[in-house]
N, C-alpha and C positions, 0 to 999 in steps of 0.2 A: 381555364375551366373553373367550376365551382367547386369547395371544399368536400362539398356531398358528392361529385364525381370521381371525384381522388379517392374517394375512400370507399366506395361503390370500386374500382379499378382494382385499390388495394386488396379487398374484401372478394374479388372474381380471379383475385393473382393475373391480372393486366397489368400493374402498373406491381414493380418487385425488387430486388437489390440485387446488384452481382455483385461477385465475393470477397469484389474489392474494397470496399465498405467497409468501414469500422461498424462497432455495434453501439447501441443506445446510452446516451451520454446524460441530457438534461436530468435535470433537479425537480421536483414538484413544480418549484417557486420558477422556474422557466416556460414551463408550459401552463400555467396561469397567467404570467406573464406575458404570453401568444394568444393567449382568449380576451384577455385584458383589449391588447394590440385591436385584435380584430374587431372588437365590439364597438371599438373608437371610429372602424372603417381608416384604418393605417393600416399601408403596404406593408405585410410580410416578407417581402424581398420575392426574386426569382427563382425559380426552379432548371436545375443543367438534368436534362433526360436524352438516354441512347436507346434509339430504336433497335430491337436486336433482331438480324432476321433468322430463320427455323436453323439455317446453316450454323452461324455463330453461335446457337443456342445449344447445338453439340457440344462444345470447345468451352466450355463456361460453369460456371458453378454458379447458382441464384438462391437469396435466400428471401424468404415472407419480411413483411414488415412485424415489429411487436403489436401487438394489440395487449394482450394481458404481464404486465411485467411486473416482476419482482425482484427485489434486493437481496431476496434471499436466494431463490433457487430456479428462476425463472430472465437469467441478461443474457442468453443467446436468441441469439436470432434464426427462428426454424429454416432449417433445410427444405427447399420445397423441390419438386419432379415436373418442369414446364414441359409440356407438350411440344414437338418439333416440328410441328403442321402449320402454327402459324406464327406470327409477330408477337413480341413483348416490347413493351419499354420500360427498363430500368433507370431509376434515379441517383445518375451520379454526384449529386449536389441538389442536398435539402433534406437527407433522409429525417436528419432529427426533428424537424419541423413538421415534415409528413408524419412522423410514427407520433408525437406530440400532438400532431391531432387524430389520428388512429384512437390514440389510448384517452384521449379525450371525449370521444364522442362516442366511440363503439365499445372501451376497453375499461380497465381497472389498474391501477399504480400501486403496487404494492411495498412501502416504506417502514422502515423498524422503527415504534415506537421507542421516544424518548426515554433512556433509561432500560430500557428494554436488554433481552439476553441475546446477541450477536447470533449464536448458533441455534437459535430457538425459531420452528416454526411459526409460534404464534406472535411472534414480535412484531411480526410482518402481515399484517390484515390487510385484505381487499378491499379498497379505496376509489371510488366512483368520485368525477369530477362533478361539481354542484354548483348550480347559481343561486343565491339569496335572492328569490323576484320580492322580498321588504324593502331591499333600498341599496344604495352605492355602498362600496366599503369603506370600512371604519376607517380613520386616518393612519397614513402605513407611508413606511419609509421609501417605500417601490413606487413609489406615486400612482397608485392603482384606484381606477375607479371603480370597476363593475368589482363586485362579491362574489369571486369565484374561491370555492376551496375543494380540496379533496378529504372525502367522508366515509366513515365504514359507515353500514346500513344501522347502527344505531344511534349514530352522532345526527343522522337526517330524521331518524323519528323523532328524535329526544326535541329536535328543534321546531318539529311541528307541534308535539304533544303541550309544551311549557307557552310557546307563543313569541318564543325569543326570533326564530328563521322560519324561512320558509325556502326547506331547499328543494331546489328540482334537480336530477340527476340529467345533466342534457346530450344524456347516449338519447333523452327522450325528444328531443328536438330533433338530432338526427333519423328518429323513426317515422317522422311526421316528415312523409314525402307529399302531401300537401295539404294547400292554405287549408281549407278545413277542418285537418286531421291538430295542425298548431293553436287553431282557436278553444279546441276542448282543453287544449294544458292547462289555463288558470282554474277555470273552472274545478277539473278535478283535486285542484288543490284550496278550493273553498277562496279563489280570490278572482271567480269571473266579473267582477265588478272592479275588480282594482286598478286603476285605470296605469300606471307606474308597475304592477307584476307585466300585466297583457304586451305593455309597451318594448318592457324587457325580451319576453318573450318572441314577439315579433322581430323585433333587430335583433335577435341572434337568430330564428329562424332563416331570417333574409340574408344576412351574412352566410350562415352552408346551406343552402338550398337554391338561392338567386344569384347571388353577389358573384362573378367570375372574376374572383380576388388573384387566383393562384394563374402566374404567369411562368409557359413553361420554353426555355430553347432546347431543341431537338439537334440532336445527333446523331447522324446516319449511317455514318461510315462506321465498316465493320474489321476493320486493322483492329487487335487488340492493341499491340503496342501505341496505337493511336490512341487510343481510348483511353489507356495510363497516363500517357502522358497529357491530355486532360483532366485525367484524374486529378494528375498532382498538383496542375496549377490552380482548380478551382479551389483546391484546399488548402493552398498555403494564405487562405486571408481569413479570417473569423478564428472558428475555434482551432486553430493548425493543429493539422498530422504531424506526430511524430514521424520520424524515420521508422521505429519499432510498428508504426501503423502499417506505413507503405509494405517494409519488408513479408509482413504479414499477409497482405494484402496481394501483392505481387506473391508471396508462397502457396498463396488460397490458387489464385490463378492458375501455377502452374504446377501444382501437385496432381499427383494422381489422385491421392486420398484426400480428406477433409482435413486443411493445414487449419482451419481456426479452431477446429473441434480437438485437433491432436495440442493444439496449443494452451487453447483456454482449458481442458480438461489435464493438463501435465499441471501448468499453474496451479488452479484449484487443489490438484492432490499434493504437490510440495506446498502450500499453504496449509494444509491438515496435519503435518505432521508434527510430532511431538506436542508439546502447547502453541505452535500455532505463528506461521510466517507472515511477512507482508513482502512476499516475492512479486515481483512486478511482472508482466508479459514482457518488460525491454529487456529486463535482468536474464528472464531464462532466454532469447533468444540471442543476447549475446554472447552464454552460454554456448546456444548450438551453432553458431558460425565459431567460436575458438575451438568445442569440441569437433567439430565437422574439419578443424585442419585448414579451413579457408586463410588464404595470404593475409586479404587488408580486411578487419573485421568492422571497421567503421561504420556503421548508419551511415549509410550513402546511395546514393539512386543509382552510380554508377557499378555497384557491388553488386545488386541482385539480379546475378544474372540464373540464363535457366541452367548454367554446369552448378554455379554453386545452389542453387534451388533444388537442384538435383541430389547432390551433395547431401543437403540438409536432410530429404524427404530417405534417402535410404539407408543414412545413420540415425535416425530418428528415435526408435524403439530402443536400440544399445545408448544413446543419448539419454534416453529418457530414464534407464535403471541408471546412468549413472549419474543423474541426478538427486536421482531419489535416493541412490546413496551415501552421497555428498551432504543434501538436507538432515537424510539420519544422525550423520556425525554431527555436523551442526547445533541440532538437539542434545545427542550425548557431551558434546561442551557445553550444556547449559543456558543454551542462547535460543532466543527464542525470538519472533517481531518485536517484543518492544525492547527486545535487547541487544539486535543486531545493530550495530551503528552504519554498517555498511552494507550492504545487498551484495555487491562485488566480489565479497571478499569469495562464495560460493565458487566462482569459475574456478577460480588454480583448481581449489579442490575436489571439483568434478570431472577436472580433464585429468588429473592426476589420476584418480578413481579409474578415470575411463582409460587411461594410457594401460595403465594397470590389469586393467581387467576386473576391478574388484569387485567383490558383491556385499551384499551384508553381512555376512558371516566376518568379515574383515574387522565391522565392528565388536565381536562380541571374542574374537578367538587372542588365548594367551600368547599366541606368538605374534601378533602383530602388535602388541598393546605396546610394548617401545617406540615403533614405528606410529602407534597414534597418538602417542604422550607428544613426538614429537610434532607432530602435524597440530596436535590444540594448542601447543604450546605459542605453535608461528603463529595461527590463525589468531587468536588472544593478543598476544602482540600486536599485529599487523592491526589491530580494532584499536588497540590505547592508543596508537601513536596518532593524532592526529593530521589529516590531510595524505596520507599514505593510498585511498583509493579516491581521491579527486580529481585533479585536472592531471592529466598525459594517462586517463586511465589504459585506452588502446593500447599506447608503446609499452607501456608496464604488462599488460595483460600477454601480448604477444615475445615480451621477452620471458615471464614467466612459462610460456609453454615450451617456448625453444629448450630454458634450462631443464622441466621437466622430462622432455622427449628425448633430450640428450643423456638424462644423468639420475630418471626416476625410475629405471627397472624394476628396481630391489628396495627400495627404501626412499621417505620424503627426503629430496634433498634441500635439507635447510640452510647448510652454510651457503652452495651457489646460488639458490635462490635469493637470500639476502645480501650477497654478494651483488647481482642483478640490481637489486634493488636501489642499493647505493649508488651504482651507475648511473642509476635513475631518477638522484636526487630524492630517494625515497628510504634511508638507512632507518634500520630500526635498532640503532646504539642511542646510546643515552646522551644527553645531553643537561644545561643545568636547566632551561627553558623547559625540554622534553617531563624534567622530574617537577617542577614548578605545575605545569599545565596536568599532572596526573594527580598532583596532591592538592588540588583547585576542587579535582571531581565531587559534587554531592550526591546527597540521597535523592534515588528518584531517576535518576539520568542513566541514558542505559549504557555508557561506555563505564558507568559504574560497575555494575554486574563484570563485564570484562574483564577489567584491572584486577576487582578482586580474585574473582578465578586465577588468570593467570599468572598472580602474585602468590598464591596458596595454595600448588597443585594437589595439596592432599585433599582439595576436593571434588568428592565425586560428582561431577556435575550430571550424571546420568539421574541422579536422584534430585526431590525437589529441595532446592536452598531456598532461601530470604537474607536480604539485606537485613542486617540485621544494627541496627544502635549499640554500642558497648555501653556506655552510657543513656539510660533512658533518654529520650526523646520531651517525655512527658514530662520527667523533673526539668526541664531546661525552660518549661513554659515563662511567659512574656509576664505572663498577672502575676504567676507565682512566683516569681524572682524580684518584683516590687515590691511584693508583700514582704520580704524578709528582712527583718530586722534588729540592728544591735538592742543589748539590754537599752537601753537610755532613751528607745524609738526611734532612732535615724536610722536612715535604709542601709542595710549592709554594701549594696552596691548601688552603683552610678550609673546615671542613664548609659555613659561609654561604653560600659566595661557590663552592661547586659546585654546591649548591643554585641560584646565580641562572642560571650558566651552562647549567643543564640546564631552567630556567623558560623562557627565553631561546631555546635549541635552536629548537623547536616555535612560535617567534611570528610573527608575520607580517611581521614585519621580518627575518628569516631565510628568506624562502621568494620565488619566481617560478614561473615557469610558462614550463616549456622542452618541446619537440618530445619524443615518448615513445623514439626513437629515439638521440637528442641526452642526453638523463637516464640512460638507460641507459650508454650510453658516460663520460658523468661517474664516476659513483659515488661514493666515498667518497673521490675526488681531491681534491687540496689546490687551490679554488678560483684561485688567480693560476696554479697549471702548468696546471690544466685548461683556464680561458682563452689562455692561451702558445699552446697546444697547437692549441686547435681554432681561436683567430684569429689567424695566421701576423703580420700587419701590425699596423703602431698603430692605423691607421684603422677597420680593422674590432674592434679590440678598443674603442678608443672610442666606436663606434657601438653596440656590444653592452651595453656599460654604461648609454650614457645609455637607449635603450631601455626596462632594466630599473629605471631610478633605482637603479645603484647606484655608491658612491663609488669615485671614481678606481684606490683601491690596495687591493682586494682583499684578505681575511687568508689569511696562510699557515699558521698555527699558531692552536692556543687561545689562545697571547697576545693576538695582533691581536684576536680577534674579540670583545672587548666595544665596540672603540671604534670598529671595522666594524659592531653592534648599531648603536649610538647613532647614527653619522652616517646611517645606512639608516633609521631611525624617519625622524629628522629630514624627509630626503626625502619618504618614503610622506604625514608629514603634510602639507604644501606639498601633496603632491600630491592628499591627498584632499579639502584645502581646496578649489583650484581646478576638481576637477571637479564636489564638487556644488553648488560656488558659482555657473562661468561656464552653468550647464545646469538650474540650477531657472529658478524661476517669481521674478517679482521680486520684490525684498528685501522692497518694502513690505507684502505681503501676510502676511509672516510671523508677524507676529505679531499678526492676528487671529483673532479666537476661534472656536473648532473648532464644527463644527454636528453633532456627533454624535448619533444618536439613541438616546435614553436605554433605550427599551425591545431595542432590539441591543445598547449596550451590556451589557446584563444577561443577553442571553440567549444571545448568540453567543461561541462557547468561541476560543478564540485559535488561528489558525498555527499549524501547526511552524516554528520561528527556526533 
């Protein structure tokens, strides 16, 4: 059929998505990319579509194609109410290319401008797809001929007004159902003479209105389970489903209620909390298959069946609070998305929560505040040690629930849990490599934030900290460390030895974690007057120091601060000895042999560190 047929189809909800579908994935630069294609008269590949007849259309969940979408607040895909009177056909392979041209020709792409505010409506402006009928585009690394871009309505005046473009919005090409109606477009843009606008104009018109580009094979048969299982093979070639797709996918199918809408709406709200997550849809659903109690928690096709589907859909809601009180805490350790090094780390602590029964009050009440010192304490840990939630995450995750379901009544249990761990080639005792790799950490990096916290529990992480510089930052600069010089003009220091001071700068022996408030008012102060200053007494400035482990006589210049470096390692290491010495699991267990499973090993991709 022609591209104007498809989307006439789409636009009448003939042609629609079942709910096996993922949702809208391309980029701008992909669907310009597809009008590019097409303008060239290059196949855009095939279309997999299933007829659905009124029967099956009972037993199914369908949703609209996007037309109007947004980055901000507009990536699901509408729920729509098909009539059971007659036929549908839904596309199970191609939707992004169909809704790529939907939002192309009918629609608006709404993308956050560069620099723009993440959580701000306006970042996100309405964006019409545009061709430049002045000429090919400019030279570009896509190897793109035709001048397609996406425009808010003032970037297409601005272009007409100055004489630079000439853009047409070609949702107007798609309105010109015919040759007639496509001959007035130059004109109205003051270029009905232009022989290279008209031309343009024409082969795109010809392209969706003529061209019977789009090839579709039909599927008849109405077996769901048939249907899946074409699902999954047509997807496993181009952009591949995840397993967290199918399972999703497969949940939509067989829920009662709307599984994408309970899912992408749980995500969204565990992403809002505190300052702000980057929790994944695989994250929380791996979540509710270990909270759900399912055997093999695996992403695997042979897993989602309809007991455990079942399973998922009626612990769902009690799942979901304990989620969202899991995330809470999470926040209350001062962790945040760009501070989480691991996403994983959440399950223990939300099946724990859930084994439990907890609510949020658990966060905030005095009697439990021992039992959450201990649980931030693991979790903080469990982030510094690196590779701890990488490969054999399943058999770690599933033996972490056994030990909790066995031994979490009344309190985290941290010794058998770590206990576990070690079994699992996953100890969190110390090592000289383990203290080497935490005292490497810089500024910036978010197992930094970690460390620090849970090397310094006296911070409140519910409140906002900053990494903060003991030593300015700004005194350590490149130009200003050149400039400095003995009486006589030669440079006090060597290109070597500014090189180390500036290695140095950014390490974790140069950094704490002070009140965002308190950091602010520091600045670029000379550490011993900023101390003077903010603790009037000896006693509070020596209680400020031991706090942070750091040595008695603070530097006041570049001079001091190599041997302010050195004594401050010193310290951090003692210190990190003793915490994940006196807080693991006992010694003896260390060093036997990891029971990792060979087939995870192989097949589960690592953490982010």
């Amino acid at each position: 059929m022609t591209i104007a047929d498809a989307l006439h189809q789409i636009q009448d909800r003939r042609l629609i998505l079942p709910a096996i579908q993922r949702e809208y994935l391309w980029k701008p630069s992909q669907v310009i990319r597809l009008f590019d294609s097409i303008m060239r008269g290059y196949p855009v590949g095939s279309f997999l579509s299933w007829r659905v007849s009124p029967e099956t259309i009972k037993q199914f969940k369908f949703y609209g194609f996007m037309k109007d979408y947004s980055a901000f607040d507009n990536r699901h895909n509408p729920v729509i109410d098909i009539p059971t009177d007659r036929e549908i056909v839904a596309i199970l392979d191609g939707q992004q290319r169909l809704t790529s041209l939907n939002i192309g020709l009918r629609g608006t792409y709404a993308y956050k401008n560069h620099g723009g505010w993440a959580n701000k409506s306006w970042s996100y402006p309405e964006r019409r797809l545009c061709l430049n009928l002045e000429g090919e585009a400019p030279e570009n690394e896509l190897g793109l001929k035709y001048h397609f871009q996406f425009l808010v309505k003032a970037d297409i005046e601005a272009g007409r007004t100055d004489g630079s473009r000439t853009w047409l919005p070609i949702s107007e090409i798609f309105d010109a159902a015919e040759p007639v109606e496509v001959m007035q477009i130059p004109a109205r843009y003051g270029m009905g003479n232009d022989q290279q606008a008209i031309a343009l104009v024409s082969k795109l018109w010809q392209e969706v209105h003529n061209n019977r580009s789009l090839h579709f094979y039909e599927e008849t048969d109405q077996d769901i389970e048939r249907v899946l299982d074409i699902f999954v093979r047509v997807n496993s070639g181009g952009t591949v489903l995840s397993y967290s797709d199918l399972l999703l996918s497969i949940a939509t199918a067989q829920w009662e209620g709307d599984a994408r809408a309970a899912v992408h709406g749980l995500v969204d709200e565990l992403n809002q909390t505190g300052n702000g997550f980057r929790f994944s849809r695989d994250t929380v659903l791996k979540a509710g298959l270990v909270l759900a109690d399912v055997g093999d928690i695996g992403f695997k096709v042979k897993n989602f069946t309809n007991a455990n589907m079942s399973k998922l859909e009626a612990g769902w809601e009690a799942m979901s609070c304990s989620l969202q009180v899991a995330v809470g805490l999470l926040g209350d350790f001062g962790l945040s998305g760009g501070m989480l090094t691991a996403d994983s780390v959440l399950i223990p602590v939300a099946y724990y929560v859930h084994h439990r029964g907890l609510d949020h009050t658990y966060r905030e009440s005095p009697k439990t505040r021992e039992d959450r010192e201990a649980l931030r304490s693991w979790v903080l840990r469990s982030l510094i040690i690196r590779g701890v939630w990488g490969s054999g995450l399943d058999t770690l995750l599933r033996d972490l629930r056994e030990v909790i379901k066995a031994q979490g009544d009344a309190e985290f249990p941290v010794a058998a849990i770590e206990r576990a761990m070690t079994l699992r080639g996953k100890p969190l005792t110390v090592t000289e490599a383990v203290v080497d790799d935490i005292l490497s950490l810089t500024y910036g990096k978010p197992r930094t934030f970690a460390v620090l916290a849970a090397l310094f529990p006296h911070v409140d992480t519910r409140n906002q900290f900053h990494v903060d510089h003991v030593f300015p930052g700004a005194q350590l600069d490149r130009k200003l460390l050149k400039r400095r010089q003995n009486p006589d003009g030669t440079p006090t220091l060597t290109a070597e030895e500014i090189d180390d001071l500036l290695e140095r700068r950014n390490s974790l022996s140069n950094l704490e974690l002070l009140p965002g408030l308190e950091n602010i008012v520091k600045s670029d102060k000379a550490p011993d007057e900023w101390l003077a200053a903010e603790y009037p007494s000896a006693d509070e400035r020596s209680a400020f120091l031991a706090r942070h482990d750091l040595p008695q006589s603070l530097p006041h210049s570049v001079d001091d601060f190599i041997d302010f470096f050195d004594e401050r390692r010193a310290k951090l290491t003692t210190r990190i000895y003793a915490m994940l010495d006196t807080r693991g699991p006992d010694r003896q267990n260390a060093d036997m042999p990891a029971l990792v499973d060979l087939d995870e090993e192989l097949s589960e991709g690592d953490d982010t560190d």
